[in-house]
C-alpha atoms as one frame of an Amber mdcrd trajectory, in Angstrom:
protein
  -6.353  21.698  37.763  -8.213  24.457  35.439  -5.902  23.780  32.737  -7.141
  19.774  33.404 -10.856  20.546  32.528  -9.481  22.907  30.136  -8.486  20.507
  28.078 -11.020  18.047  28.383 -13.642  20.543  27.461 -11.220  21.173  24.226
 -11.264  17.589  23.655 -15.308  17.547  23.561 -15.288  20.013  21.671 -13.433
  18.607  18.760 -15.184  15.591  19.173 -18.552  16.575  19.009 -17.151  19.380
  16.053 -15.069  16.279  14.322 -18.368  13.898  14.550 -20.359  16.662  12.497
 -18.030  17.216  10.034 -17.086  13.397   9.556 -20.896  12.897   9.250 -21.799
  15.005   6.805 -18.394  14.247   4.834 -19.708  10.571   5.100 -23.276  11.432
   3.519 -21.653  13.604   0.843 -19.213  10.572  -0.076 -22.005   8.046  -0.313
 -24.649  10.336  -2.139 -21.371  11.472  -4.767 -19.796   7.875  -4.994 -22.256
   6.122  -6.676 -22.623   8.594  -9.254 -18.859   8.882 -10.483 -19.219   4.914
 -10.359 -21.439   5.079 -13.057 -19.699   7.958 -15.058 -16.886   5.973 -14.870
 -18.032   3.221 -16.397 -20.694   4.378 -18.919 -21.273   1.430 -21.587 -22.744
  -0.236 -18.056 -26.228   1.104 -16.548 -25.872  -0.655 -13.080 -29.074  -0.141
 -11.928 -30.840  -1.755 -15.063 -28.385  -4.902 -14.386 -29.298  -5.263 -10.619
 -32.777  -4.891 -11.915 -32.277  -7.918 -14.433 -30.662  -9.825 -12.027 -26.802
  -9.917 -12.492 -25.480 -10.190  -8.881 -21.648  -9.982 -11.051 -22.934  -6.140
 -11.226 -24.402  -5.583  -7.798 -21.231  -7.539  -6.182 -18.737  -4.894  -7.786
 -20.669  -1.997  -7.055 -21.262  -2.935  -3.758 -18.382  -4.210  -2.994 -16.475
  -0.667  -4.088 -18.972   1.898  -3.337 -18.506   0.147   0.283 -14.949  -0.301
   0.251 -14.396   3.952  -0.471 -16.789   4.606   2.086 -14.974   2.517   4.736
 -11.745   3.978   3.996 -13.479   7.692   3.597 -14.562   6.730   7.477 -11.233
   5.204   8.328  -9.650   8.673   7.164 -12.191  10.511   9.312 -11.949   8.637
  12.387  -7.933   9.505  12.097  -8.497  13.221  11.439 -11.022  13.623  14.462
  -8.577  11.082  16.536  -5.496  13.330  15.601  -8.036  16.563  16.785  -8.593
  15.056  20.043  -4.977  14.376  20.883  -4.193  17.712  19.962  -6.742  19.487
  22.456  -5.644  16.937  25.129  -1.882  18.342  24.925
């Protein structure tokens, strides 16, 4: 029965230690993202076109700043996923 709560404490612990990490991995992603974005594509100053108006601008940098921060989460929910299945073995 020791080995029982063992385990589950194990399995807190990676949670609340997998949470952390993903969270700050998450912050680093969306403060670094947008900045490749724009060295990436330098003829373009984004923010000066979302300032004039083009949504064709905001759309595409919204809609793939957002996209590799949903799959930077969907790779972080795995990893802390894949931590608590090992401490519940």
């Amino acid at each position: 029965m020791n080995e029982v709560f063992a385990n589950m404490g194990w399995g807190v612990l990676f949670i609340i230690v997998g949470g952390v990490a993903g969270v700050v991995v998450l912050v680093l992603v969306a403060a670094i993202l947008p900045r490749l974005i724009d060295r990436m594509t330098p003829a373009i100053d984004e923010e000066k076109e979302m300032a004039r108006g083009n949504t064709a601008v905001a759309d595409y940098f919204g809609r793939v700043v957002g996209a590799c921060i949903l799959g930077a989460s969907i790779i972080i929910a795995a990893a802390v996923l894949g931590g608590i299945l090992a401490a519940l073995r």
